[in-house]
C-alpha positions in Angstrom: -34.8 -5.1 -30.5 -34.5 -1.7 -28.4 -33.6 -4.0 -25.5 -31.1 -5.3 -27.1 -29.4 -2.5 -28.7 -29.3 -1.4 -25.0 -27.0 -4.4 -24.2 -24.8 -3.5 -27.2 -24.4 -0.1 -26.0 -23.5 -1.1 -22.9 -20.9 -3.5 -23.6 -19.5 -0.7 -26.0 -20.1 2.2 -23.3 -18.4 0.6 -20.5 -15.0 0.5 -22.9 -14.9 4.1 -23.3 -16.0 4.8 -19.9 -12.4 2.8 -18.6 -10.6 4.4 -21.0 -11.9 7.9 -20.4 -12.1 7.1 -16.5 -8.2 6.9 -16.4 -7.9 9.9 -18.9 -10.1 12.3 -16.5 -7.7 10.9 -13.4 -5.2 12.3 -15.1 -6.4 15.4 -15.8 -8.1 15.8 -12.1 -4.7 15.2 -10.7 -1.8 16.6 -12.9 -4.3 19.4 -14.4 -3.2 18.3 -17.9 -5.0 16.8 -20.7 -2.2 13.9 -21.5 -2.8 13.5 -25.7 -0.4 10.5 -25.1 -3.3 8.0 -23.6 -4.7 7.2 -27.2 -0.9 6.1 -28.1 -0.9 4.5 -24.5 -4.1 2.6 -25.3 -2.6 1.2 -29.0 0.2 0.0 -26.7 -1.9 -1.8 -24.2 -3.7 -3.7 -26.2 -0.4 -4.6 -28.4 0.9 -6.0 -25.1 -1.8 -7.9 -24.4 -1.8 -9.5 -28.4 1.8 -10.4 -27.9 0.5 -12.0 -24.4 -1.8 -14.2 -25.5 -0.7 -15.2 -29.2 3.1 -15.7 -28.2 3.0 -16.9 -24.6 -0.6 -18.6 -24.5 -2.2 -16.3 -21.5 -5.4 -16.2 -20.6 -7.7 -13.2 -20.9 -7.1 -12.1 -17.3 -3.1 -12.7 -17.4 -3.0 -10.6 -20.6 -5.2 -7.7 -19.2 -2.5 -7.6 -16.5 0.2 -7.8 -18.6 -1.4 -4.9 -20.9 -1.9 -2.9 -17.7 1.7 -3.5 -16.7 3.0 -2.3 -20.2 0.9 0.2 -20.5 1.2 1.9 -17.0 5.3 1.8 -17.4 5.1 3.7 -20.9 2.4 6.2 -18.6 5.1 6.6 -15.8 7.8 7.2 -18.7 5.5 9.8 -20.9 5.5 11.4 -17.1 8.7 11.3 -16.1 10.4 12.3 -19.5 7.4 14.9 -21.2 6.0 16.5 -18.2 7.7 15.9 -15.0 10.8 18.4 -16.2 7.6 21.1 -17.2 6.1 21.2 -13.5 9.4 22.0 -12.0 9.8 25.5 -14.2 6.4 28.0 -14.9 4.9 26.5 -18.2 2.4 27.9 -20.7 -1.0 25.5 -20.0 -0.4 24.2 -23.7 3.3 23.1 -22.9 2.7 19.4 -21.3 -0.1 19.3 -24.3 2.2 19.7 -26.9 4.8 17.5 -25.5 2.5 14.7 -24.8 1.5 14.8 -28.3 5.4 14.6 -29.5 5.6 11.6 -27.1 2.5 10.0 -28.8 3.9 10.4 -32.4 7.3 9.0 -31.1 5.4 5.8 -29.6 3.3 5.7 -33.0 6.0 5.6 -35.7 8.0 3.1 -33.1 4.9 0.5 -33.5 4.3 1.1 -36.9 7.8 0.2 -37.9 7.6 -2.6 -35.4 3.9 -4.5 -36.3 3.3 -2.3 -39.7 0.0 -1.0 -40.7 -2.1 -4.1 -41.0 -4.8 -5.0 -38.7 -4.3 -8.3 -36.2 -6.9 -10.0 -34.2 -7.1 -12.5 -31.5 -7.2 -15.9 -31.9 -10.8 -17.0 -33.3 -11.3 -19.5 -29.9 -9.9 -16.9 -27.4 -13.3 -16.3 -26.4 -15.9 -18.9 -26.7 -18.3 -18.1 -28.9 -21.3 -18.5 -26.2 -24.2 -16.7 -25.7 -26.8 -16.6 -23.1 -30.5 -15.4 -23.0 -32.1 -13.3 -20.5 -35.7 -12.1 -21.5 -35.6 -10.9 -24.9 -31.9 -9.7 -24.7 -29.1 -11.7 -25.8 -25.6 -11.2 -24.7 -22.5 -12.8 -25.9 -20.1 -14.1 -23.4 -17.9 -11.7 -25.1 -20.0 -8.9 -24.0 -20.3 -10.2 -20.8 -16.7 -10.4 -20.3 -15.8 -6.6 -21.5 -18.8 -5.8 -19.4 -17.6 -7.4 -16.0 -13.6 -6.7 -16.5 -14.6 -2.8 -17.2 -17.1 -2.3 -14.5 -14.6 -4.4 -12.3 -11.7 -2.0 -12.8 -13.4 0.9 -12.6 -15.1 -0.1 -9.1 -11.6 -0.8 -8.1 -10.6 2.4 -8.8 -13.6 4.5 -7.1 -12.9 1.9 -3.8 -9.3 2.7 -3.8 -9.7 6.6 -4.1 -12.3 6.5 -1.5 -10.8 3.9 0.9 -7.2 3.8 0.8 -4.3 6.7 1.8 -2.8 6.7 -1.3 -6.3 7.8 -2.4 -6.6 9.9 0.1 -3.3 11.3 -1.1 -4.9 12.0 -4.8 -7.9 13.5 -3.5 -5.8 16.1 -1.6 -3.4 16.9 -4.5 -6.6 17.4 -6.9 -8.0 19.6 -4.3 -4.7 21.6 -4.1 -0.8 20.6 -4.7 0.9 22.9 -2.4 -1.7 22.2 1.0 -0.9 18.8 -0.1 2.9 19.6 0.4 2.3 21.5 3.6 0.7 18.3 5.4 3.8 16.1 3.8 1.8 14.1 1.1 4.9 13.2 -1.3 3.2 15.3 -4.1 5.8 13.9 -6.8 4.9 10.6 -5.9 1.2 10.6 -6.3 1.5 12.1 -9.8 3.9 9.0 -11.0 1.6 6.6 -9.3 -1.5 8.0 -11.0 0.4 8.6 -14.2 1.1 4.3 -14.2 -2.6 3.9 -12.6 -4.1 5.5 -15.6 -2.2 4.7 -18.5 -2.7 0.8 -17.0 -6.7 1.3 -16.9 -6.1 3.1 -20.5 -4.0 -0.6 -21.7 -6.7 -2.3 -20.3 -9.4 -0.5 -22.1 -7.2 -0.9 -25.4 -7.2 -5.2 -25.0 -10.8 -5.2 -24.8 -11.5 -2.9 -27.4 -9.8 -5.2 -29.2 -12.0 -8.2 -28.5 -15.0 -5.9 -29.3 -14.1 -5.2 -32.4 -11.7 -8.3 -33.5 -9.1 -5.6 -34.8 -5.5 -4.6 -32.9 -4.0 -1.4 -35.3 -1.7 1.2 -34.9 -3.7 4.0 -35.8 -6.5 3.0 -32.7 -5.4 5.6 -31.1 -6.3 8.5 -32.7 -10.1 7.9 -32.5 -10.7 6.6 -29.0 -8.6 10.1 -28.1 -11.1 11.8 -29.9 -13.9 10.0 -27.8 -12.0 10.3 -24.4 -12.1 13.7 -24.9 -15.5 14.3 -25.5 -16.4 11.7 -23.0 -14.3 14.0 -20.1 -15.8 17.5 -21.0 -19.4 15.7 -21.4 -19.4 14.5 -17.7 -17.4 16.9 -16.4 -13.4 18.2 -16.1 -12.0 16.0 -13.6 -15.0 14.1 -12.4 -14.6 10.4 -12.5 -18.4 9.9 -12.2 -18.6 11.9 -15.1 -16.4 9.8 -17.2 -18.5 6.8 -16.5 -21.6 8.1 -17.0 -19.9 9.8 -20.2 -19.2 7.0 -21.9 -21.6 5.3 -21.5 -24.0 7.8 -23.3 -21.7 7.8 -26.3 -21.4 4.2 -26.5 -25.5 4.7 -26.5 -25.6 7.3 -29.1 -23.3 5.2 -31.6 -25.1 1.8 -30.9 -28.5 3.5 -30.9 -27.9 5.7 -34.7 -25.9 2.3 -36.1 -29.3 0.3 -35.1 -31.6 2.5 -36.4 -30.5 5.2 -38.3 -27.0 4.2 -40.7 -23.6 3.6 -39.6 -22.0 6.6 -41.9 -23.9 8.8 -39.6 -22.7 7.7 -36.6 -19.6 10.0 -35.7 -22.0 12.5 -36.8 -24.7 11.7 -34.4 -22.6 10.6 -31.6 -21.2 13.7 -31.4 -24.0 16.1 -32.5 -25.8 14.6 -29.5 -22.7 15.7 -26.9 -22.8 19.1 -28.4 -26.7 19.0 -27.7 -26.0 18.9 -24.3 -23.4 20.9 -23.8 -25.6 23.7 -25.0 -27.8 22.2 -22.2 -25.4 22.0 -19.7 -21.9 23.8 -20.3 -20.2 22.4 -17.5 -21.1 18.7 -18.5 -23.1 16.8 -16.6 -21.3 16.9 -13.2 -19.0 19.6 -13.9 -19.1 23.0 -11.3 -19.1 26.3 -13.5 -15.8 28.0 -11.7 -17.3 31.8 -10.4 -15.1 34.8 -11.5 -13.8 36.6 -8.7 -13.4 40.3 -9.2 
């Protein structure tokens, strides 16, 4: 049973860790906390509802398709909310604020669009297969939100560590104006993450979707919520964190579902984060800055 609830929690996990993986690039880069992505996410997986149901696409097509939607409303939220706040001095909660204006305009647009009602994929979408290793028994389902998430977010670690346009990100996280000096195109990198991680967030959206058989325009709100916690849990910035991050909250609200009740589990979910925060202040690989002075 414990094994099992393992493999729950990790097809669960590995959801929040893509969606929180593309929120902490985000911040690591652009030094913002973007409260667009949960609105970003709702879109995704919209886009990839509309792909399958209306045009017949496979699951892989319509991940790509969600990434595509979701990565041009990204570069948008970018280049209309916070592109015109890095060109003038801002107070920190500026870009914040107008994320969050962006994310209410993209909300009321889809609830007027789709309404309030919950839709779902089509029954057969996924075949309703399951396989047995040892005493654990996973869905092919599970396996599929498993492989696309770790997938993606292997591509993403490979890319930052092995290509110049990562190069490129790792220099404007370390600092923005050295990055300038040695003629990285500074502006560019920020709308090329900005697409990058609002498409991993549209992906993250289709497959929480097929988790939990329910597309809504209020998803949003909660998996913010949880993206949040998941990024200050493994660390500002840190990608590795992210991962790791979600993956202990999809463990926590698995784990106190299984064996505890499921009106508890916000509760314990989170109680457990602020457990070890108290442990660990800087999350789990975040770097307490020293005060100079």
């Amino acid at each position: 049973m414990f094994l099992q609830q393992i493999a729950n929690a990790l097809a669960l996990g590995s959801v929040y860790a893509l969606f929180a993986i593309g929120f902490t690039l985000i911040f690591g880069v652009l030094e913002v906390i973007t409260l667009a992505h949960g609105a970003v996410f709702m879109v995704g997986a919209f886009a990839g509802l509309i792909a399958v149901t209306r045009f017949n696409l496979g699951i892989i097509p319509a991940i790509l398709t969600s990434m595509l939607a979701s990565g041009l409303l990204g570069f948008i939220i970018d280049f209309v909310a916070v592109r015109p706040l890095r060109k003038k001095k801002y107070h920190h909660l500026a870009p914040m604020i107008a994320t969050i204006g962006c994310a209410t305009i993209i909300t009321s647009i889809s609830q007027g669009i789709f309404g309030a009602e919950a839709y779902r994929f089509p029954f057969d979408f996924v075949p309703t297969k399951s396989y047995e290793i040892g005493d654990i028994q996973l869905t092919l389902l599970q396996l599929v939100i498993i492989g696309i998430s770790f997938s993606l977010m292997i591509m993403l670690i490979l890319l930052l560590k092995r290509t110049k346009w990562g190069k490129a990100v790792r220099a404007v996280a370390e600092n923005r104006r050295t990055a300038a000096l040695l003629g990285i195109p500074v502006e560019r990198v920020f709308q090329i993450t900005s697409f990058t991680s609002s498409a991993l967030g549209g992906a993250a959206g289709v497959l929480t979707g097929l988790n939990f058989n329910a597309i809504h325009t209020y998803m949003g709100g909660p998996i913010l919520h949880r993206g949040i916690a998941v990024i200050i849990l493994g660390g500002m910035g840190d990608i590795r964190g992210a991962m790791a991050g979600g993956l202990i909250l999809g463990f926590s609200e698995i784990m106190s579902v299984a064996y505890i009740s499921s009106d508890f589990r916000d509760a314990i979910s989170f109680g457990l984060l602020f457990l070890i925060l108290l442990i660990r202040p800087s999350g789990i690989f975040g770097k307490v800055p020293e005060r100079k002075g």
